[in-house]
C-alpha distance (Angstrom), angle and dihedral (degrees) to the residues before:
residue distance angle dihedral
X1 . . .
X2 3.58 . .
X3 4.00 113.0 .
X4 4.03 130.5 -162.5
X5 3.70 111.3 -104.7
X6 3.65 108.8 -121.0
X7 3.62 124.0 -164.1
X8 3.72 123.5 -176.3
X9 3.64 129.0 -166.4
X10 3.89 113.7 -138.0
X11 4.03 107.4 -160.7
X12 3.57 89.9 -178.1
X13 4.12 107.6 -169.0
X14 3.97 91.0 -25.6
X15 3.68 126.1 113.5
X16 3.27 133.0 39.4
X17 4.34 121.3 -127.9
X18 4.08 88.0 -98.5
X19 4.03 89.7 44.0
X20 3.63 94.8 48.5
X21 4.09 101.6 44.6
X22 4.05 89.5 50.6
X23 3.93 87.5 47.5
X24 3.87 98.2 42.3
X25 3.67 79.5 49.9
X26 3.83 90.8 57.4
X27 3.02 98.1 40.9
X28 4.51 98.2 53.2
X29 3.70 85.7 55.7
X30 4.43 94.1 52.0
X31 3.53 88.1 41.0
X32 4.02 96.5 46.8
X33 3.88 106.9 138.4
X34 4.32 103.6 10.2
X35 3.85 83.7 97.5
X36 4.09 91.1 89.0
X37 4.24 83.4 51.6
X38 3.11 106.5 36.9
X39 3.89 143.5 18.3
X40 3.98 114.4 -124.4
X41 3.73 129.2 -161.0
X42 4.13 137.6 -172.2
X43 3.60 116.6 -157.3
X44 3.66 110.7 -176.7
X45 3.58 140.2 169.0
X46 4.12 115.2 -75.9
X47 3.63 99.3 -104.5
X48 3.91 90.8 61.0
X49 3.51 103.5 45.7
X50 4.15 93.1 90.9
X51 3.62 94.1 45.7
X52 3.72 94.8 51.1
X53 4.21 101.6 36.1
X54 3.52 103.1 97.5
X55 3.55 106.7 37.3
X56 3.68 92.8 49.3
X57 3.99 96.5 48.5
X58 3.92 98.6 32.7
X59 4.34 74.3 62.9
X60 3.85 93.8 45.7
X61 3.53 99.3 -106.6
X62 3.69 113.4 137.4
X63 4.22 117.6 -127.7
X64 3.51 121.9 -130.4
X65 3.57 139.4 -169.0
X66 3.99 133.2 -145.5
X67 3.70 99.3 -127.9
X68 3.85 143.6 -35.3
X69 3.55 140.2 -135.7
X70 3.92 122.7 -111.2
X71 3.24 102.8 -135.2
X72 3.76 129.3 67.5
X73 3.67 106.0 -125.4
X74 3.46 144.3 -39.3
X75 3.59 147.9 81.4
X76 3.96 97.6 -4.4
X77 4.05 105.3 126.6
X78 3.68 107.3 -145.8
X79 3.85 102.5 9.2
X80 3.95 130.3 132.0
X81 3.93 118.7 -138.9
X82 3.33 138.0 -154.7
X83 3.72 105.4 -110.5
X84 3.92 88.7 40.6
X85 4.20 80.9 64.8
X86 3.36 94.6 37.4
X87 3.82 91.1 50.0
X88 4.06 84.7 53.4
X89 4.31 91.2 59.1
X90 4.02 86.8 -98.3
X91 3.56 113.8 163.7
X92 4.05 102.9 164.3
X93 4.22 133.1 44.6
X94 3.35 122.7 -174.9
X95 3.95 112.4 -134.9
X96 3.89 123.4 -171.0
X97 3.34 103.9 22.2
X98 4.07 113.4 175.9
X99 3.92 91.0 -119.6
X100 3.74 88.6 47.1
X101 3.85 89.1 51.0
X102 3.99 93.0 45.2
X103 3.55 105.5 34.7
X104 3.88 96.8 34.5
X105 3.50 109.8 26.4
X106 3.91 102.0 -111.9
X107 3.73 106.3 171.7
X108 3.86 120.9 -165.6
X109 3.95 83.4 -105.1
X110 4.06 89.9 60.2
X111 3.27 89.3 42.3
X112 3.78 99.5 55.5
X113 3.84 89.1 46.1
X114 3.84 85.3 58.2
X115 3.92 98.1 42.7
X116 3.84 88.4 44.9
X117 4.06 91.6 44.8
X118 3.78 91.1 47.4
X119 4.23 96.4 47.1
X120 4.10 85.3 45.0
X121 4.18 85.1 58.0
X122 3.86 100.3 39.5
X123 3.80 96.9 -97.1
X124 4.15 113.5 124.5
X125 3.42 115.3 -143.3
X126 3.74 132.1 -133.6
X127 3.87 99.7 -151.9
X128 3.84 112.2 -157.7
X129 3.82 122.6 -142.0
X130 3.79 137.5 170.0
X131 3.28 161.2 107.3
X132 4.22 143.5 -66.4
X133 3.71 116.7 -123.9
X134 4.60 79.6 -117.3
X135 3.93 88.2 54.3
X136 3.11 98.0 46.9
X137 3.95 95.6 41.1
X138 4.01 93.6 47.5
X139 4.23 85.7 47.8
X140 3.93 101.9 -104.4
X141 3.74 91.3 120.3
X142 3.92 92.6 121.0
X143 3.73 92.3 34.0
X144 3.19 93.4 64.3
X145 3.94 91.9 38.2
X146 3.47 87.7 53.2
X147 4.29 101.7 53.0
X148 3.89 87.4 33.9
X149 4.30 86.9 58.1
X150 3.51 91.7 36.6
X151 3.96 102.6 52.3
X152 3.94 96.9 23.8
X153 3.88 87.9 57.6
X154 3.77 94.4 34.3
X155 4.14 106.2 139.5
X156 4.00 93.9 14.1
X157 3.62 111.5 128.6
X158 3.78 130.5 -155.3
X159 3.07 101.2 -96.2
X160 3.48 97.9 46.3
X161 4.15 87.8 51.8
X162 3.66 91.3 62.3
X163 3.84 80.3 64.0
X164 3.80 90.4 50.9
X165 4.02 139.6 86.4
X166 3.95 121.8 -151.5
X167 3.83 104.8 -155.5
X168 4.03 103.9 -164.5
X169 3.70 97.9 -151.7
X170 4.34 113.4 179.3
X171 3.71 99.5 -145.4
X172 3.51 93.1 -143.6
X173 3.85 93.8 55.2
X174 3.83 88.6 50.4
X175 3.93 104.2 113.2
X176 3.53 94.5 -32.9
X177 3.93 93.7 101.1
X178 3.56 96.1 -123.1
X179 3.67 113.2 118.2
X180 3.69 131.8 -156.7
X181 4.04 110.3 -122.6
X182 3.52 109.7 -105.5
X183 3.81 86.7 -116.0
X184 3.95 88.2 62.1
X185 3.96 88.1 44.9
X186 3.40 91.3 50.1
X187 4.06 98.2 44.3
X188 4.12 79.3 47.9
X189 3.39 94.7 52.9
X190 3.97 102.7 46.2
X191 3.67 93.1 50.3
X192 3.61 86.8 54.2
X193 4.08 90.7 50.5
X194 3.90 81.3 46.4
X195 3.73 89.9 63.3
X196 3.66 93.1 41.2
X197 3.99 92.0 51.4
X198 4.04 83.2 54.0
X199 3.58 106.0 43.3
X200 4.22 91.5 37.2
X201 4.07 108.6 15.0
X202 3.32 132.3 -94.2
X203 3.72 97.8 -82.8
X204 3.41 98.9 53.0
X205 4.03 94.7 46.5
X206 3.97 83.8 53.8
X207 3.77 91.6 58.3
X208 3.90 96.3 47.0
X209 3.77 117.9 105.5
X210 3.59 116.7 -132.1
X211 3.70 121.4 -168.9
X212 3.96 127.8 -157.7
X213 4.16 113.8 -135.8
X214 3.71 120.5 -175.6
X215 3.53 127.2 101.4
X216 4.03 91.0 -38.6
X217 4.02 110.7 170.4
X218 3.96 140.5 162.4
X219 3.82 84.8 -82.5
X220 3.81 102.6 58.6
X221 3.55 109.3 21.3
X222 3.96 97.1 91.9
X223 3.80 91.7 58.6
X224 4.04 87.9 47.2
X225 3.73 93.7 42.6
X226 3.94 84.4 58.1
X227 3.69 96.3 61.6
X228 3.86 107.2 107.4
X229 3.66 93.1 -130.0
X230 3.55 100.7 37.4
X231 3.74 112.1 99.8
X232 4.00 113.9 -177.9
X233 3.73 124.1 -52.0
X234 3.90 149.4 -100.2
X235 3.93 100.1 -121.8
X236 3.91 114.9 -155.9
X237 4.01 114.2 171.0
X238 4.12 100.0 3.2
X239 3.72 84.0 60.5
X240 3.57 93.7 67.7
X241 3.78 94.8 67.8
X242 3.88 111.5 64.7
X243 3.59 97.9 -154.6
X244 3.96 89.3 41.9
X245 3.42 91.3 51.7
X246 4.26 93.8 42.8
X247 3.58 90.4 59.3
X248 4.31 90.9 39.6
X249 4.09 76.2 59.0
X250 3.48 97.2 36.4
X251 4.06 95.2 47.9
X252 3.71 95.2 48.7
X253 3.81 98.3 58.7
């Protein structure tokens, strides 16, 4: 069945508030008139995300944030919640992302108390998974595909998935510059849409977007956009440019 492309720009910790609003502005006018092809998303660091709300969703553009906190409110010094995103027009968190699982210690179980917390607020996750360059070179590619899925989705029911974005992100393609061949991507990405059909049914895994993340640019995203299974893209670096990132859109439609 035919999905909506949806690319989503991850800024990382780039950008300051002033940065961001004159590139978001930039980047509405390139992008003027892709919103009936394809869905487009900025995700950037916390202390933008007022600044840049209303010109980015009064032009279609859907606002994203970084990550979230999974707990409601309370004592928890330098954590984001949901209704303090949802207050800023946020629609989409990302969850799992390989630098929050190396550098922070995000396990699949924190991350499916974050992807669970954010659905049960209104937020839709984008749930990261993938691979090391040593998994995937000593075979475990959809081992690790497999308990990543698994516990990262653990207690996320159908209906709730439909609300929810897999982002298949190769670690060791992950601002490195090294790509996966869109042959790998795809192969990555129908295995994972293999263990969506079996945990959730076929119809459901059919309706799931699934992103590709990994050194994508304006060079290489047609061929990736191609891939049957491959659904849009988590953007790191080319997102930072807004006329890189334009014609990334523009060349994968």
């Amino acid at each position: 069945m035919a999905r909506k492309l949806f690319i989503a720009g991850n800024w990382k910790m780039n950008k300051t508030a002033s940065e961001a609003a004159a590139d978001v502005k930039r980047l509405v006018e390139l992008l003027s008139g892709v919103g009936d092809k394809a869905r487009v998303a900025v995700c950037p660091p916390f202390t933008a995300l007022d600044r840049i709300s209303s010109v980015a969703r009064s032009a279609g553009m859907e606002l994203g944030a970084q990550n979230l906190s999974d707990k409601a409110s309370g004592a928890y010094t330098g954590e984001v919640s949901a209704q303090m995103l949802l207050d800023l027009g946020v629609t989409q968190v990302i969850v799992g992302h390989s630098e929050r699982r190396q550098f922070y210690g995000e396990n699949d179980s924190i991350v499916s108390k974050k992807a669970i917390f954010a659905l049960a607020s209104g937020l839709c996750p984008i749930v990261c998974v993938g691979e090391t360059l040593e998994e995937r070179e000593a075979g475990s590619t959809e081992k690790v595909l497999r308990t990543q899925i698994s516990g990262s989705l653990d207690g996320i029911s159908a209906e709730d998935m439909l609300r929810t974005t897999i982002a298949y992100e190769p670690v060791w393609a992950i601002g490195t510059g090294k790509t996966a061949t869109p042959q790998q991507a795809q192969d990555a990405h129908a295995f994972i849409r293999s263990l969506l059909s079996a945990k959730y049914g076929e119809t459901c895994a059919q309706k799931v977007i699934i992103q590709y993340g990994g050194s994508v640019k304006a060079s290489n995203s047609k061929e990736l956009m191609a891939m049957p299974d491959i659904d849009g893209a988590l953007v790191g670096g080319a997102s930072l440019d807004p006329a890189g990132f334009a014609d990334l859109v523009k060349n994968a439609l």
